[in-house]
C-alpha positions in Angstrom: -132.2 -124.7 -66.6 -130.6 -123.0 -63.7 -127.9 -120.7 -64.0 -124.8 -121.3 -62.0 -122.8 -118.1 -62.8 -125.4 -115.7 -61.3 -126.1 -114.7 -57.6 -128.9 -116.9 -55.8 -129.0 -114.7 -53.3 -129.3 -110.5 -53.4 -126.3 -109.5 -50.7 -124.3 -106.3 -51.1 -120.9 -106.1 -49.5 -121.1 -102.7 -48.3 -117.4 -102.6 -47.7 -116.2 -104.2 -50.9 -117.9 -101.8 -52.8 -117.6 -98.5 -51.1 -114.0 -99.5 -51.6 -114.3 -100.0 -54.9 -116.4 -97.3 -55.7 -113.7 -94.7 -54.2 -111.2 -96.2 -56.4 -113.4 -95.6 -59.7 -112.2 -92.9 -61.7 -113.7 -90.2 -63.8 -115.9 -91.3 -66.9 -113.7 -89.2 -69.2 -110.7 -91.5 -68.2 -113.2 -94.8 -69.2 -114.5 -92.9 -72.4 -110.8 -92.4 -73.4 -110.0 -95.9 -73.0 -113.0 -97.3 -74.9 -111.8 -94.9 -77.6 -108.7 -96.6 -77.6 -110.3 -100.1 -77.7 -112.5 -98.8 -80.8 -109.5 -98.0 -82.7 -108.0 -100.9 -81.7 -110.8 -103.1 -82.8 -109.6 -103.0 -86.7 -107.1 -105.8 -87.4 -105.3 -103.3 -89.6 -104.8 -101.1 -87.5 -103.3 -103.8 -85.2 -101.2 -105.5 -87.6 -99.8 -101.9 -88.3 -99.0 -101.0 -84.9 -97.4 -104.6 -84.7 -95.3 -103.5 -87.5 -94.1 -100.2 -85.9 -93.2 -101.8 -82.8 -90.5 -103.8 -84.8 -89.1 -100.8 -86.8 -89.7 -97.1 -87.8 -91.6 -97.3 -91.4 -93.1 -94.8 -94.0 -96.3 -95.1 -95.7 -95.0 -97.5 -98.6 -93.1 -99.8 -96.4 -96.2 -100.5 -94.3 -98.2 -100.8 -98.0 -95.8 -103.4 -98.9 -95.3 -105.3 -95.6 -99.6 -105.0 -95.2 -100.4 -105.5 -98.9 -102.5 -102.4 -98.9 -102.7 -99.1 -100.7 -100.7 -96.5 -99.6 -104.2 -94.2 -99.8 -105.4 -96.9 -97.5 -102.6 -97.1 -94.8 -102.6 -93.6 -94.8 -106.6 -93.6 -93.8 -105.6 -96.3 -91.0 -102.7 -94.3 -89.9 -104.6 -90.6 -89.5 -107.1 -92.7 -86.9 -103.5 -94.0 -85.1 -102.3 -90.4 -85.3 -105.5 -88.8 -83.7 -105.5 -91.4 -80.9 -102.2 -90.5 -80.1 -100.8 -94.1 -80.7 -98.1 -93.3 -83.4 -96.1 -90.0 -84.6 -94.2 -89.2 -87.7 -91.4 -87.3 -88.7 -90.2 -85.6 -91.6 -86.8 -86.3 -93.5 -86.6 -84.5 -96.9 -89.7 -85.8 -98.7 -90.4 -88.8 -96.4 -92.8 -89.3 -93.5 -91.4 -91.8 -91.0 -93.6 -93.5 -88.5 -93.5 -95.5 -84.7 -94.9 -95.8 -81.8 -95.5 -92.9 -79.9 -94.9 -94.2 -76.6 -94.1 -96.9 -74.4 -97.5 -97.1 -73.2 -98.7 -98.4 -76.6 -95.6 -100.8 -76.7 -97.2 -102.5 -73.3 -100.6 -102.6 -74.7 -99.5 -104.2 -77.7 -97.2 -106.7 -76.1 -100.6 -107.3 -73.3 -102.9 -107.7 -76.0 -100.8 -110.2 -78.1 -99.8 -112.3 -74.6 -103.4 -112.8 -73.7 -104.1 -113.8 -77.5 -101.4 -116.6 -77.4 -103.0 -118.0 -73.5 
């Protein structure tokens, strides 16, 4: 069976990939990102930052809206939290959550176009 989607023929393109290699960046920018992409990889975690996207919720609203235990979303949110993806604030006895940034907004909104191609 012969493969169609490999090289037949060893060649590098010195230019191409000197370019390319000066335009790699560190591996602590690329460990950072698969970090992200780990985190990203639970469903529950995606269907959470979905939610947050639409409104500012607290623990129970997500429970309700997910169907999960608060105990649980909480677990799910503390990973969100150290990954910088969502913040929280206080008013009286409640703990509000969103997005923390526009950035996660775009990744969302990226991840959910390529899903629906």
């Amino acid at each position: 069976m012969k493969m169609n989607d490999v090289c037949e023929e060893r060649c590098i393109h010195e230019d191409t990939v000197r370019k390319v290699k000066e335009e790699m960046l560190p591996d602590e920018v690329f460990n950072h990102v698969s970090d992200d992409f780990k985190v990203l990889g639970d469903r529950t975690r995606v269907k959470m930052l979905f939610a947050l996207s639409q409104e500012e919720l607290c623990v129970c609203d997500l429970s309700n809206i997910l169907g999960l235990s608060e105990s649980a979303i909480s677990h799910q949110l503390r990973q969100l939290r150290n990954r910088n993806m969502v913040k929280y604030r206080r008013e009286g006895k409640m703990a509000y959550y969103s997005l923390a940034d526009q950035h996660v907004v775009q990744f969302l909104k990226m991840g959910v176009e390529h899903a629906r191609e």
